[in-house]
C-alpha positions in Angstrom: 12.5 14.8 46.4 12.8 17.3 43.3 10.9 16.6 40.4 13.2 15.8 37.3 12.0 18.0 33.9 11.6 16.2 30.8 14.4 16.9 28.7 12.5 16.3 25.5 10.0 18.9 26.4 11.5 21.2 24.0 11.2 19.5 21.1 7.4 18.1 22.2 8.1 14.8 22.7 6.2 13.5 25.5 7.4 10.2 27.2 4.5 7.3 26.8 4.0 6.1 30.8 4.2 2.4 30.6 0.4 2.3 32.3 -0.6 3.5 29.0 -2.3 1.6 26.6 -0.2 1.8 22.8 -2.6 3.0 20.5 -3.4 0.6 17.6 -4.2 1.0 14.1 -7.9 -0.9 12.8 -7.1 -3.6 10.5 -6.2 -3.1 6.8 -9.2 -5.1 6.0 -8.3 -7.4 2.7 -5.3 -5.2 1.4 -2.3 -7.5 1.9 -0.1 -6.7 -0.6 3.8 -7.9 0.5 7.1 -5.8 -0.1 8.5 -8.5 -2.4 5.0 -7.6 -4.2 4.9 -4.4 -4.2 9.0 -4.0 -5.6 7.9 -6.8 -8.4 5.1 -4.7 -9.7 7.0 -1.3 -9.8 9.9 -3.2 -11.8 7.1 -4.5 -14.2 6.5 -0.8 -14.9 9.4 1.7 -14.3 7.0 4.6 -14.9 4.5 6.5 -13.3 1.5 4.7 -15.3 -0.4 8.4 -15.7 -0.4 9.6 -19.3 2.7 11.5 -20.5 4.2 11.2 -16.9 8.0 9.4 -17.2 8.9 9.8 -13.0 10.0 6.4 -11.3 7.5 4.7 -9.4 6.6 5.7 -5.7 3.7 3.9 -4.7 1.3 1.0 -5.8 -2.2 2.7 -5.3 -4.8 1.2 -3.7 -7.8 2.5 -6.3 -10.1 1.8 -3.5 -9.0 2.2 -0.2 -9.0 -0.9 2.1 -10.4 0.6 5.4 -12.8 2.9 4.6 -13.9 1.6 1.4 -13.3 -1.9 1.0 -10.8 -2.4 -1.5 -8.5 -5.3 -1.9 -5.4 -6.4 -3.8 -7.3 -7.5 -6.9 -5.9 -6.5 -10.2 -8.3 -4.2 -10.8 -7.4 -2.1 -8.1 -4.1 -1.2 -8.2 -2.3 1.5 -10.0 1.8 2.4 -9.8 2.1 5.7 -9.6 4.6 8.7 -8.6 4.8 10.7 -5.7 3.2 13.6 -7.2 0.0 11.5 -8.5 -0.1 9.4 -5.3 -0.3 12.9 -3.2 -2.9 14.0 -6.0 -4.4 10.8 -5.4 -5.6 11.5 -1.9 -6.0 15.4 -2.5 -2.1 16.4 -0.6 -1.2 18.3 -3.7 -0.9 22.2 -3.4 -4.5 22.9 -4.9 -6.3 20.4 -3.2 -7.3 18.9 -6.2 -8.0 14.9 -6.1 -7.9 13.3 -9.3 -11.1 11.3 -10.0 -10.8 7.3 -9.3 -13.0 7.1 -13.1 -9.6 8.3 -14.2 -7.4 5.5 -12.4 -10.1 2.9 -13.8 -9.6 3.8 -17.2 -6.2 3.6 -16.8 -6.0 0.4 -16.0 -8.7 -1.0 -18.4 -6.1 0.2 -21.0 -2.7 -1.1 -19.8 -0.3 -2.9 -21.8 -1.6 -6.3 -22.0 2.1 -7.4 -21.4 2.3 -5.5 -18.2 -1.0 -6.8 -17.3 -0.5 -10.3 -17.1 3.1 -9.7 -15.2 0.8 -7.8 -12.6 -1.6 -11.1 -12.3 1.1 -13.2 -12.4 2.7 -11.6 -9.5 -0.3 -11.6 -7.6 -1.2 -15.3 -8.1 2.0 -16.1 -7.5 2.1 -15.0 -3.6 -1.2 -16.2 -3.2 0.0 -19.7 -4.0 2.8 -19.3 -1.5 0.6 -18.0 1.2 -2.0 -21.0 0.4 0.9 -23.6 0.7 2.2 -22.0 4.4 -1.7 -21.9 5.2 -1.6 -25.7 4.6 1.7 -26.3 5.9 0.2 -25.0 9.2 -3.3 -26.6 9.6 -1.0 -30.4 8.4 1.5 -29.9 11.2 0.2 -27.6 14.0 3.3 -24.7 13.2 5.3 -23.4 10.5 7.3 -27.0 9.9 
């Protein structure tokens, strides 16, 4: 019996075998934030929120990070910002250079109070729908 040759072996992909275990990511730790969140608070601010910058929004920015740091989805901890500031968030950028989280706090000590409150709303708002399922569930057993 000839042995058949992977045909992905030029592109390095390796075949998992099914005896192996599938490797698994550690928990996000509090950090729940859920799509319909996460499009609600980049419509409530259409910008990058870093001075002078006027590109869309990429990513809502964990200030501090959930695994390794202990962050959560409180108000005080998230930031909308654009690709090139998220990258710069985490030090991706060209130069290397990671911009201060003092500098993300300040920002959003001074955000439009108008903005603010659509952010707090938003995130109140799914916790009351996640602590009505929660009930929903311990009252009948399942997801009635």
């Amino acid at each position: 019996m000839t042995k058949i040759a992977n045909p992905f072996a030029p592109f390095g992909f390796k075949p998992r075998s099914p005896l192996e275990k599938k490797k698994t990511t550690p928990g996000r730790g509090k950090c729940k934030l859920t799509a319909t969140q996460i499009r609600n608070i980049k419509r409530a601010f259409k910008k990058c929120e870093v001075a002078n910058c006027k590109l869309p929004p990429h990513k809502v920015h964990h200030i501090r990070f959930c695994k390794e740091e202990k962050g959560s989805d409180i108000y005080r901890n998230l930031i909308v910002l654009c690709g090139a500031h998220h990258d710069a968030a985490h030090g991706l950028n060209p130069d290397g250079i990671k911009i201060p989280k003092s500098i993300f706090y300040k920002i959003v000590e001074n955000r439009d109070p108008d903005k603010a409150e659509r952010v707090k709303e938003i995130l109140a708002s799914t916790k009351k729908i996640r602590q009505k399922r929660e009930s929903k569930k311990s009252k009948n057993g399942f997801w009635g």
